[in-house]
C-alpha positions in Angstrom: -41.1 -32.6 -28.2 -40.7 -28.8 -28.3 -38.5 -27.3 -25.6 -38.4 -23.4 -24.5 -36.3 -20.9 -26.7 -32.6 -19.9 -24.8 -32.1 -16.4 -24.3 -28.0 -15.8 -25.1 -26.9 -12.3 -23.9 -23.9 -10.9 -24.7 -22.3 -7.8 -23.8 -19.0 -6.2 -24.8 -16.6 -2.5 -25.0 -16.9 -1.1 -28.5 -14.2 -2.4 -30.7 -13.9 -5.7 -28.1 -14.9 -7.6 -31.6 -18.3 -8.6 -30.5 -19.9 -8.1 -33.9 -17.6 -10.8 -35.3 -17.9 -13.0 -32.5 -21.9 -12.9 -32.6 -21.7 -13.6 -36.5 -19.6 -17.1 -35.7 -21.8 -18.0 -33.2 -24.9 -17.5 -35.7 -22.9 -19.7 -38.5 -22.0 -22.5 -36.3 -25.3 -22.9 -34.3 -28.0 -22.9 -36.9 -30.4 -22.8 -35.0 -29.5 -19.6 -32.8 -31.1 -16.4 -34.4 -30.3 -13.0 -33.6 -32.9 -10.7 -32.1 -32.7 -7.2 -33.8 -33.2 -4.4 -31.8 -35.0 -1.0 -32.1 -32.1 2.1 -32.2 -33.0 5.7 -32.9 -28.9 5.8 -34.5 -28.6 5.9 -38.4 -27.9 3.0 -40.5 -24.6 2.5 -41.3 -23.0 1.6 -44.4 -24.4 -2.1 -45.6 -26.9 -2.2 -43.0 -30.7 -3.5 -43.5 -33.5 -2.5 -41.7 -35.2 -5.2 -39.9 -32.3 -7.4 -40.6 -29.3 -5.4 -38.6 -31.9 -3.3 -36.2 -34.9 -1.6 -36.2 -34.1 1.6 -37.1 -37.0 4.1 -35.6 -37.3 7.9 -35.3 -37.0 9.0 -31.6 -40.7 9.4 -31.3 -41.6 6.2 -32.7 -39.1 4.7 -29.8 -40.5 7.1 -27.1 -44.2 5.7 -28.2 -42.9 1.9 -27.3 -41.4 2.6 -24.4 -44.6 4.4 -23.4 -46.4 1.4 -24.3 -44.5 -0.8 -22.2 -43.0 -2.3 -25.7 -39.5 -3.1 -24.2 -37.7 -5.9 -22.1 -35.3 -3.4 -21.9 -33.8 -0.3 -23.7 -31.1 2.1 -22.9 -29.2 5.1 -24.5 -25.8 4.9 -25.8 -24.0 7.3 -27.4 -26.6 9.6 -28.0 -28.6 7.3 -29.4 -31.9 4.8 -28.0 -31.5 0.8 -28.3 -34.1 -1.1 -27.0 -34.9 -5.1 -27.2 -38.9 -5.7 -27.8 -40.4 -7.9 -25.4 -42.9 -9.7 -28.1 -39.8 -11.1 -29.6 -38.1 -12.2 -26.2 -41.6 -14.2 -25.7 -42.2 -15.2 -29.4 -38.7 -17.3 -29.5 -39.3 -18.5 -26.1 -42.9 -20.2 -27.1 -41.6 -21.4 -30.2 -38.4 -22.9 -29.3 -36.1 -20.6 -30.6 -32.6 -20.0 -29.3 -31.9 -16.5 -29.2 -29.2 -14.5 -29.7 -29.2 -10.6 -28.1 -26.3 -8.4 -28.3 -26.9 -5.1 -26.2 -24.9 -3.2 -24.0 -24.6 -3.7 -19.9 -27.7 -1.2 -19.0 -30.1 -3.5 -21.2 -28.3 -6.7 -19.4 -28.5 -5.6 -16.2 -32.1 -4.7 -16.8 -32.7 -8.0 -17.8 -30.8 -8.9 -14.9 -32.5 -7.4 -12.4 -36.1 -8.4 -14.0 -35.0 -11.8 -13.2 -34.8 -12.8 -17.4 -33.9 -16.3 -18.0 -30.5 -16.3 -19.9 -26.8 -16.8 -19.9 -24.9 -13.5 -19.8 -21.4 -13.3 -21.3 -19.3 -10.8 -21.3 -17.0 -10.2 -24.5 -13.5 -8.5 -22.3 -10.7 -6.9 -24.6 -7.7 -8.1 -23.8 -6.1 -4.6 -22.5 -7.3 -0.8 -23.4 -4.5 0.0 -25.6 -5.4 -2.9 -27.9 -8.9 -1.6 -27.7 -7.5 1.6 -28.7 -5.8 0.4 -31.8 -8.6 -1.9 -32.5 -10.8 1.7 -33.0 -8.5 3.7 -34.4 -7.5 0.7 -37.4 -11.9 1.2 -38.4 -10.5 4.3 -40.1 -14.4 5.3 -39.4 -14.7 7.6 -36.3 -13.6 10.8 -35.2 -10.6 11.6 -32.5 -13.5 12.9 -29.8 -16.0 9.3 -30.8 -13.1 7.2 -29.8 -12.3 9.0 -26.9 -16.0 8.3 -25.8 -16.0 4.9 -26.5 -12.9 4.2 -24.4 -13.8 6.4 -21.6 -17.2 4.4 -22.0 -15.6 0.8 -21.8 -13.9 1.9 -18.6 -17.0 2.2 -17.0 -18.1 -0.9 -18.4 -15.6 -3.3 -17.8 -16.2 -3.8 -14.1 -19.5 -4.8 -15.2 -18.3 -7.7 -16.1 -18.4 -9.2 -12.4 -21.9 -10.1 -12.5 -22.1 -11.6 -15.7 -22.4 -15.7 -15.6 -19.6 -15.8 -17.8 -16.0 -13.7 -19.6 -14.5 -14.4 -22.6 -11.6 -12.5 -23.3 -11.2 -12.2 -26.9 -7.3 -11.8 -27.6 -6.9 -14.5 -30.7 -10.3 -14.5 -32.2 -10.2 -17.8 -33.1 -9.5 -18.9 -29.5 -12.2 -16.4 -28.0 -14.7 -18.4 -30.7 -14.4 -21.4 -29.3 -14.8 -20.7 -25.6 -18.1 -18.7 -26.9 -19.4 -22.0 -28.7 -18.6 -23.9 -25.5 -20.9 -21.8 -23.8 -23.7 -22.0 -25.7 -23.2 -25.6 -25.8 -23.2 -25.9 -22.3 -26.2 -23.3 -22.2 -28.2 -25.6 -24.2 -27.9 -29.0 -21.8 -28.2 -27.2 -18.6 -30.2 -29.1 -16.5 -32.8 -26.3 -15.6 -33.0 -25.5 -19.1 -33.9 -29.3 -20.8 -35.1 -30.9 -17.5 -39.0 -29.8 -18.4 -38.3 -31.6 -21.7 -36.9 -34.6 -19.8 -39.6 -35.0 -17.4 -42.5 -35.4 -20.6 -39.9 -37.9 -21.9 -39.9 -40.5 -19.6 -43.1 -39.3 -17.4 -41.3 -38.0 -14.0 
């Protein structure tokens, strides 16, 4: 007996390690798939299109979001990301859990469209870390780091209206909390009670 597709948002600062966090998430819950955005950015080294994102000219994104194309899309550093609402429905009708990474404009967008999901929020564990954490990629400039930290002081307060906040200090640690969340996620009552219901005809 099929049940609905959860939607898993999560939300972090550049260099918070939510990349790495996401990919553990993937590998220990088979059957949690990450949604790939749309972005305008360029492809960075070892990326795929229509495997890492979407990667669309600016008028190609422009022509979704005049169609209505998006759930929700935002720009971020200079650059468009937006989540497709065909694939928010697709994995919903099929059954699909659902994995979306985006930044807190797309989540509160979600939000405030009243999208089922469980928000978490990925927290460093201090801005200096953060700092060293951006400066060890050896991959941006002096001026895109200082955006990205002036940036995940604005976004940290954010935090406050997500469902949940893992702080991730020891990765390992900040894993596990993460998979305990989606495993809660996934026998919430509201979420399997449909399913229950056809079971044993309440």
């Amino acid at each position: 007996m099929q049940k609905e597709g959860l939607l898993i948002v999560i939300s972090a600062p550049s260099g918070a390690g939510k990349t790495t966090l996401c990919n553990g998430l993937v590998k220990r819950f088979p059957g949690l798939k990450e949604s790939v955005s749309y972005t305008t950015r360029d492809p960075r080294q070892g990326e795929q299109d229509g495997v890492d994102y979407h990667f669309v000219s600016t008028e190609q994104f422009k022509k979704m979001v005049s169609e209505n194309g998006f759930a929700e899309w935002a720009e971020v550093h200079g650059n468009l990301y937006g989540t497709a609402i065909s694939v928010l429905e697709q994995a919903r009708r099929d059954g699909v859990d659902i994995l979306l990474d985006i930044d807190c404009q797309g989540a509160r967008i979600l939000k405030n469209h009243s999208i089922k999901g469980t928000f978490i929020f990925v927290m460093p564990p201090s801005i200096p870390e953060l700092r060293r954490r951006l400066e060890s990629r050896s991959s941006d400039s002096v001026d895109v780091i200082e955006r990205r930290i002036a940036r995940a002081v604005e976004e940290i307060p954010e935090a406050r209206w997500y469902d949940y906040i893992v702080i991730n200090d020891q990765l390992e640690e900040a894993q596990e909390r993460l998979a305990a969340i989606v495993t809660a996620a996934q026998i919430k009552t509201e979420n399997i009670w449909e399913q229950i219901s056809k079971m044993f005809d309440i």
